[in-house]
N, C-alpha and C positions, 0 to 999 in steps of 0.2 A: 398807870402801868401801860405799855407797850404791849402790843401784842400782833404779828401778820397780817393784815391783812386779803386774803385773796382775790380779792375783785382789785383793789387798788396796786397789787404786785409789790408792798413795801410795809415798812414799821409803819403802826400809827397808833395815836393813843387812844385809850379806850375808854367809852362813858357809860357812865350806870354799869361800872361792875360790878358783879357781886358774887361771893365765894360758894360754890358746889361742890357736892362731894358724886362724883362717879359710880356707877354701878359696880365697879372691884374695888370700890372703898378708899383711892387713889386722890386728894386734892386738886381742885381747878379752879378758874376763874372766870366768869363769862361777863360780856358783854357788849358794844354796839359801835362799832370805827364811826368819829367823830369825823369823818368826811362824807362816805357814803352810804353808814347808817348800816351795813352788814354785819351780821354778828359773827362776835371773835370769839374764841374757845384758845384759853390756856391753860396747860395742865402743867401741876406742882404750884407750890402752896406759894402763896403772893406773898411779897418781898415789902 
């Protein structure tokens, strides 16, 4: 899965995701841009 990264300014894919659910009960997916290791935050439900 793809997801922003902010330090890198672009798409990147993302490692060790794993699915979370949000404090308003909304689907996400977090985890760690396979370039510079910064964590990614995606909301709605992984594809």
């Amino acid at each position: 899965m793809d997801a922003y990264c902010m330090k890198c300014r672009t798409m990147r894919e993302m490692n060790a995701a794993e699915q979370v659910t949000m404090k308003n009960g909304r689907p996400a997916t977090k985890g760690k841009c396979g370039t510079c290791s910064t964590t990614l935050f995606k909301i709605g439900k992984a594809s």
